[in-house]
Backbone as CSV, one residue per row, in Angstrom:
resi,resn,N_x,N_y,N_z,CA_x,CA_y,CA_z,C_x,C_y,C_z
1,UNK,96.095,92.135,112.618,96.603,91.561,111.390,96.863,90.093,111.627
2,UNK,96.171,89.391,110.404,96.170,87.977,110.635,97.948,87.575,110.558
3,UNK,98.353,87.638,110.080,100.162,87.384,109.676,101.025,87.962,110.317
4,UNK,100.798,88.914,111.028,101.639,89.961,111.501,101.060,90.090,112.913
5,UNK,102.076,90.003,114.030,101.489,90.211,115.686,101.657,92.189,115.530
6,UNK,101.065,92.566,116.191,101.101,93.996,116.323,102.423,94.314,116.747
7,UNK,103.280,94.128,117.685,104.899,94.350,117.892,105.745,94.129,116.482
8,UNK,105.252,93.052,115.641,105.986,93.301,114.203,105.598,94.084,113.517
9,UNK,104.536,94.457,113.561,103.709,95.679,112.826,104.761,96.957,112.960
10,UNK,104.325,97.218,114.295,105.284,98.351,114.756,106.598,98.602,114.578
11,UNK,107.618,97.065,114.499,108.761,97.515,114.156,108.723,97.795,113.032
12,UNK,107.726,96.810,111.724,108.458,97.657,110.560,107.981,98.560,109.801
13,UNK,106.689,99.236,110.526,106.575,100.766,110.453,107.868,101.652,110.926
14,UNK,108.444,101.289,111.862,109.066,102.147,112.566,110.333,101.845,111.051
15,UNK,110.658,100.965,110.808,111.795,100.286,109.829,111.558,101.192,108.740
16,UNK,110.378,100.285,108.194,110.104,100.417,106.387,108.273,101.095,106.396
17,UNK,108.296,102.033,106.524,107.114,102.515,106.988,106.288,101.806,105.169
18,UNK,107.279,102.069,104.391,106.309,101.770,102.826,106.355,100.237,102.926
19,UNK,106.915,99.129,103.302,106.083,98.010,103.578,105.494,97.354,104.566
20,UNK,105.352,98.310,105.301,104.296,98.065,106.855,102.921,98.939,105.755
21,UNK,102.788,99.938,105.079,102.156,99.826,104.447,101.401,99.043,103.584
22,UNK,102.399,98.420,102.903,101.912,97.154,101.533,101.402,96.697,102.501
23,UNK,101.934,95.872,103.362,101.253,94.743,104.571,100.140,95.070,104.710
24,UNK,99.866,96.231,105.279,98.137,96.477,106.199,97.586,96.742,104.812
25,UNK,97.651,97.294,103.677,96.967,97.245,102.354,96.796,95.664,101.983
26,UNK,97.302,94.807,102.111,97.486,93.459,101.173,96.926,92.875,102.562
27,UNK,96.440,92.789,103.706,95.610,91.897,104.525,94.062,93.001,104.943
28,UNK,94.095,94.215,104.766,92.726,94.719,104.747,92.476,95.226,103.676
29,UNK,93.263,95.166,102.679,91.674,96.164,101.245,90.435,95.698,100.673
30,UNK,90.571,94.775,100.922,89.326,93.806,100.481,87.907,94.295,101.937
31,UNK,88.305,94.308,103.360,87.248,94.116,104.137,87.404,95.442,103.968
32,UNK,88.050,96.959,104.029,88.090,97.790,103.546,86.697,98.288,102.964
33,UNK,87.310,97.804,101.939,86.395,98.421,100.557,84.809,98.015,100.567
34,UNK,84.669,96.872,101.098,82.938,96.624,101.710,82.395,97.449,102.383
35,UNK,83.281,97.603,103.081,82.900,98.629,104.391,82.924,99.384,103.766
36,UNK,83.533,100.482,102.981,83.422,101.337,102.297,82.193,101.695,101.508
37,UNK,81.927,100.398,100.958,80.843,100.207,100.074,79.585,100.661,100.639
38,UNK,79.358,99.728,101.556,78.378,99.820,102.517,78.076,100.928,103.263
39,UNK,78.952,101.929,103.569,79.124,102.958,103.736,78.881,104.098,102.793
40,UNK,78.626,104.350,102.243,78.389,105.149,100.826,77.323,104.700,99.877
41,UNK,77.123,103.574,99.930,76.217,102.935,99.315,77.022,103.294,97.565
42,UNK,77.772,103.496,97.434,78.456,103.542,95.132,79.947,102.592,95.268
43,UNK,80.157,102.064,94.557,80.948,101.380,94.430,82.008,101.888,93.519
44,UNK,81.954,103.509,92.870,82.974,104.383,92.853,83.524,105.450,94.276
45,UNK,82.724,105.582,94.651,82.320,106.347,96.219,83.379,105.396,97.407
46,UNK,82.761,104.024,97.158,83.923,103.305,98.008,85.187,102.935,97.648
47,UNK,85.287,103.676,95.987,87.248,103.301,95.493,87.796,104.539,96.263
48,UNK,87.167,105.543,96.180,87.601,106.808,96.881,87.993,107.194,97.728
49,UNK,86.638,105.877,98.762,87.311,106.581,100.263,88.110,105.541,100.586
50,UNK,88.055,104.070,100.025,89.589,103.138,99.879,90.559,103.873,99.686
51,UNK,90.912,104.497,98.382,92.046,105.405,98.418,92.325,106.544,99.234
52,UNK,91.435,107.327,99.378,91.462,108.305,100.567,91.706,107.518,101.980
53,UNK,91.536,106.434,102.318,91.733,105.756,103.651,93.151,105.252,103.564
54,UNK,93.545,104.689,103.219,94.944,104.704,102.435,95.891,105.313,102.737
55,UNK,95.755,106.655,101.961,96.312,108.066,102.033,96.625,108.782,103.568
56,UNK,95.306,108.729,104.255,95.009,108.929,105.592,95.986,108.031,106.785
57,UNK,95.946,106.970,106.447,96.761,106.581,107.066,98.183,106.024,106.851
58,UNK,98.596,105.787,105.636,100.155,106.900,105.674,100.354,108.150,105.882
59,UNK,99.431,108.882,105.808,99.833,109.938,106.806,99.957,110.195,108.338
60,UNK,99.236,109.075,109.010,99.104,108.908,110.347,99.689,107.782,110.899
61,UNK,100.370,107.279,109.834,101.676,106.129,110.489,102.377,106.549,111.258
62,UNK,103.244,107.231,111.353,103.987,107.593,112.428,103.683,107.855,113.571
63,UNK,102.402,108.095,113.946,101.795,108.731,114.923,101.058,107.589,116.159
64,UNK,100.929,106.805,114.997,101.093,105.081,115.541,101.379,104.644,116.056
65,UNK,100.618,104.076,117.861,101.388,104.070,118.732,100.795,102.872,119.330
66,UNK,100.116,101.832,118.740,99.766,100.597,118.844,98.629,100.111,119.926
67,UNK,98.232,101.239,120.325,97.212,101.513,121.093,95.668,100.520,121.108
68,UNK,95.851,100.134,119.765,94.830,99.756,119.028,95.504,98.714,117.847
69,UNK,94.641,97.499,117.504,94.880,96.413,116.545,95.366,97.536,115.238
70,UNK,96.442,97.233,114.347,95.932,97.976,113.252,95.113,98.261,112.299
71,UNK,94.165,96.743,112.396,93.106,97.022,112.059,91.924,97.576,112.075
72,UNK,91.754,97.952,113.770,90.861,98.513,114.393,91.178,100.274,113.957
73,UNK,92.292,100.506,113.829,92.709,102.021,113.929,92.732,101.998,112.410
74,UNK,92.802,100.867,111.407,92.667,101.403,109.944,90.923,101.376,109.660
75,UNK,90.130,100.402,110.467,88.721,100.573,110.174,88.084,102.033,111.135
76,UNK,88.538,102.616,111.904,88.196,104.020,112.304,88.606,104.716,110.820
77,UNK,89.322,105.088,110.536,89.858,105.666,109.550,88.953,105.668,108.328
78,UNK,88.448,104.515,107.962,87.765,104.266,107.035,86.249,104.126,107.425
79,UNK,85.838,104.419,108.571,84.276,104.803,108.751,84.615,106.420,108.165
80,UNK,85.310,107.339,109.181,85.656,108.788,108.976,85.634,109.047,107.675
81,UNK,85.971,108.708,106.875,86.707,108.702,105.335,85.406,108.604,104.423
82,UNK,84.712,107.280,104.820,83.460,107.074,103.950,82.193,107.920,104.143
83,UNK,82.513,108.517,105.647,80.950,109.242,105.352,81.652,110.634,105.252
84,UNK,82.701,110.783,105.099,82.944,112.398,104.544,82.749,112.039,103.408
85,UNK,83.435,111.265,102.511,83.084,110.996,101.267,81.486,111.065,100.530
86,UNK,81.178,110.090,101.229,79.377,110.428,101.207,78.749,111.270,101.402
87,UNK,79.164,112.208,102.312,78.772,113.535,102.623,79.182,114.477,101.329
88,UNK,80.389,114.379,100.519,80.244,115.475,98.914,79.430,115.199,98.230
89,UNK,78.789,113.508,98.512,78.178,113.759,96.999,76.719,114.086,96.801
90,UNK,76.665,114.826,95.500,75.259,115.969,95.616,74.540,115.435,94.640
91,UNK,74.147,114.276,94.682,73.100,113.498,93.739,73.196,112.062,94.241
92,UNK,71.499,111.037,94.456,71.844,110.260,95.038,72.278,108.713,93.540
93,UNK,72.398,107.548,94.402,73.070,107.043,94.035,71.841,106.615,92.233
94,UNK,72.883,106.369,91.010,71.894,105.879,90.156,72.393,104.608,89.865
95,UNK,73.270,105.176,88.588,73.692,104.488,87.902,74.831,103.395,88.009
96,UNK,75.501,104.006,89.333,76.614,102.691,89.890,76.259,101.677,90.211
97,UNK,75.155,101.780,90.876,74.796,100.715,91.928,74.848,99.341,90.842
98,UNK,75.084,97.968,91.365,75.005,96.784,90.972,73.323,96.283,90.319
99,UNK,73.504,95.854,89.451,72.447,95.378,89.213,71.046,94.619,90.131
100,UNK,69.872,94.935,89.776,68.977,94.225,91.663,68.448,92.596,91.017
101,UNK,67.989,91.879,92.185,67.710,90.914,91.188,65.823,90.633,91.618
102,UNK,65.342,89.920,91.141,64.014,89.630,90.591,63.534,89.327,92.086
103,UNK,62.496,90.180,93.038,62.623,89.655,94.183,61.849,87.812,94.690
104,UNK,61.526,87.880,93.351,60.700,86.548,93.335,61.860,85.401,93.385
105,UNK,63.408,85.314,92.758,64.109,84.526,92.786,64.443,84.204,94.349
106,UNK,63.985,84.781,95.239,64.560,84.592,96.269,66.365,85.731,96.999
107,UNK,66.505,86.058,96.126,67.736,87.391,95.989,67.449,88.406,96.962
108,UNK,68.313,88.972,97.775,67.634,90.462,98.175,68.018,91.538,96.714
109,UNK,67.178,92.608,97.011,67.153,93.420,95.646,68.634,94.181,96.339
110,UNK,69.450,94.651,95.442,70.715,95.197,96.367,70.049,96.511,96.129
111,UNK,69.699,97.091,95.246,69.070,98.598,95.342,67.947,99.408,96.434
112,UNK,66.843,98.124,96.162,66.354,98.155,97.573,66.901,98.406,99.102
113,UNK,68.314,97.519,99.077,69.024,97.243,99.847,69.464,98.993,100.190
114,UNK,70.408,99.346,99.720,71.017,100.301,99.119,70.408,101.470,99.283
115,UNK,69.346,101.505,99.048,68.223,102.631,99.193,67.696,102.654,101.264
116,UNK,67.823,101.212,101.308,67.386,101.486,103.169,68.166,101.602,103.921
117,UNK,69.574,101.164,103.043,71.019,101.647,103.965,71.354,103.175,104.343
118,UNK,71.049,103.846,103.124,70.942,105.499,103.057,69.827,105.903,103.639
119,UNK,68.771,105.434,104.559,67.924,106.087,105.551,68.839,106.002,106.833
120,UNK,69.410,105.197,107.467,70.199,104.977,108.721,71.125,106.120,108.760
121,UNK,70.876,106.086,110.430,71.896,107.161,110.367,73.143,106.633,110.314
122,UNK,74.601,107.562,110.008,75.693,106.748,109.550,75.802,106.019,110.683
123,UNK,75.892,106.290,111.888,76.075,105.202,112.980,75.642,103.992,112.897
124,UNK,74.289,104.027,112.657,73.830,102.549,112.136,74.124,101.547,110.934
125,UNK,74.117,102.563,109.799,75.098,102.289,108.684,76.642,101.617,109.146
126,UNK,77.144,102.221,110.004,78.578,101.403,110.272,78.606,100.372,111.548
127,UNK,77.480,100.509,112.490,77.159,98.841,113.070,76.919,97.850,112.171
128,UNK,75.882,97.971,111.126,75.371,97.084,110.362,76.505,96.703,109.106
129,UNK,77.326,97.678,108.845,77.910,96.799,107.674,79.114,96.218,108.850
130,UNK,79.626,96.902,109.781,81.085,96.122,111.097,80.089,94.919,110.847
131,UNK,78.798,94.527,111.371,78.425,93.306,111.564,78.205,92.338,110.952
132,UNK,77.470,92.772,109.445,76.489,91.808,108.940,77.863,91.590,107.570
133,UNK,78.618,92.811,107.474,79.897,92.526,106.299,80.927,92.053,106.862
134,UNK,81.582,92.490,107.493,82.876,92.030,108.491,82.682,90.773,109.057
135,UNK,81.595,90.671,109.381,81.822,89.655,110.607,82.558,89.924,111.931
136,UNK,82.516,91.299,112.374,83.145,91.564,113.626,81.742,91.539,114.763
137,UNK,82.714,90.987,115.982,81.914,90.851,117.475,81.314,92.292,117.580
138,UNK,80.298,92.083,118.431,79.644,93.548,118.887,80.828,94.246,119.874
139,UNK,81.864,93.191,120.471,83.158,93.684,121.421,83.946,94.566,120.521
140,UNK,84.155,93.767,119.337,85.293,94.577,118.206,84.458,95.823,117.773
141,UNK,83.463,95.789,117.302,82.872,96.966,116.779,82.553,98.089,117.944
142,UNK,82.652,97.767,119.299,82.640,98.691,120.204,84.183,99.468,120.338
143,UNK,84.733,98.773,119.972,86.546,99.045,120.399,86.861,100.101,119.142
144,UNK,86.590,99.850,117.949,86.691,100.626,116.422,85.679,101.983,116.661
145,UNK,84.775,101.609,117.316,83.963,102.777,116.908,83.914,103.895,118.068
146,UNK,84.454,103.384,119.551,85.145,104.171,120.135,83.553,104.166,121.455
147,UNK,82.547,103.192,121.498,81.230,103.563,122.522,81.350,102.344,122.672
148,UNK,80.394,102.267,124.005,80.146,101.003,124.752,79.503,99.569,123.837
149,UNK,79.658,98.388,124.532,79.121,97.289,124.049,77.559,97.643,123.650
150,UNK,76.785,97.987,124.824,75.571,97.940,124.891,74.898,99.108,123.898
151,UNK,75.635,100.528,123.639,76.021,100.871,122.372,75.546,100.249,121.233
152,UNK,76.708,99.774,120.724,76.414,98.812,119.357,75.389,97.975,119.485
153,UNK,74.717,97.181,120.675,73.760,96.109,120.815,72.324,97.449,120.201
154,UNK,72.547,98.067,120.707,71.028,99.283,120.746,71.034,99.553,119.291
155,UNK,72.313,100.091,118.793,72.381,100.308,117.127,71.923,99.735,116.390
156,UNK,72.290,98.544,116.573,72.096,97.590,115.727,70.741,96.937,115.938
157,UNK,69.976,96.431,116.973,68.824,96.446,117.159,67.796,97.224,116.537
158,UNK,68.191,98.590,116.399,67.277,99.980,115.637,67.352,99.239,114.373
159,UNK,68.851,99.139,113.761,69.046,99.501,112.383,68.579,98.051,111.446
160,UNK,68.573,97.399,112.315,67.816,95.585,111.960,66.202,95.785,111.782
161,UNK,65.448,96.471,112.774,64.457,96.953,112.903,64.286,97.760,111.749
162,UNK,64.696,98.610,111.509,64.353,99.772,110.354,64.199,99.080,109.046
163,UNK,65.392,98.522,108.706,65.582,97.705,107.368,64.805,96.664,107.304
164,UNK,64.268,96.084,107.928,63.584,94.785,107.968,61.984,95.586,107.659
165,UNK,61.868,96.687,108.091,60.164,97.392,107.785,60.316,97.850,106.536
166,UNK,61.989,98.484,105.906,61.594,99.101,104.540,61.543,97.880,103.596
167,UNK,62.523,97.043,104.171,62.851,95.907,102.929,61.229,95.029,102.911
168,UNK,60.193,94.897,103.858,59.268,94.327,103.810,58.167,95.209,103.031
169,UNK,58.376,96.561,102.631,57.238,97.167,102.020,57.518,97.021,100.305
């Protein structure tokens, strides 16, 4: 947490567990919910598992033992969250998705997009959005996702590879 050292975190979970809440809600829902996005590929799909991630971890506040950035232990939470989420739903994506744009303007098409994100497996799906959305190190995204550096380097290598052959056809 950018504002908050992790030892203040902790005390005022331990204090005011409902505004050690607000806090980690009001400095991650925004990178959250990308990730989310990106993860699910619907942008109702990612209010869901935002709120379901949320939920999840006020329930696992207490259990909170600083082991981990809180951010790192709220973005585990919210990989888990988004591909269970993604995993109910039984029709693929239509009508949510954002509008695509003209590939001649120079735009990537986001549907296109969207459509080659849902070939990856979720693993790759959550290197590629930790990386290319977040902006997290291949170090941080090794630490969140719980496997080695060289790990994420291989993932992400595949999943750059893959998308770059569908998005070129």
């Amino acid at each position: 947490m950018s504002a908050m050292a992790l030892d203040e975190f902790l005390a005022l979970a331990r204090d005011d567990e409902r505004a050690a809440l607000a806090e980690l809600f009001r400095a991650h829902h925004r990178p959250i919910l990308a990730l989310c996005r990106n993860l699910t590929g619907s942008a109702a799909e990612a209010e869901d598992a935002l709120q379901e991630t949320f939920v999840a971890a006020h329930a696992a506040l207490a259990s909170f033992r600083g082991d981990s950035q809180p951010s790192t232990w709220l973005h585990r939470i919210a990989i888990r969250t988004s591909l269970r989420v993604k995993s109910r739903r039984s029709r693929p994506e239509d009508s949510q998705s954002e509008p695509s744009h003209d590939p001649r303007d120079g735009h990537l098409d986001r549907d296109a997009l969207t459509r080659a994100m849902a070939t990856l497996s979720a693993e790759q799906r959550a290197v590629i959005a930790l990386f290319a959305v977040e902006g997290l190190t291949h170090a941080e995204i090794a630490r969140i996702l719980g496997v080695p550096e060289g790990t994420v380097w291989s993932r992400l290598h595949v999943a750059k590879r893959r998308l770059a052959e569908l998005l070129r056809d």
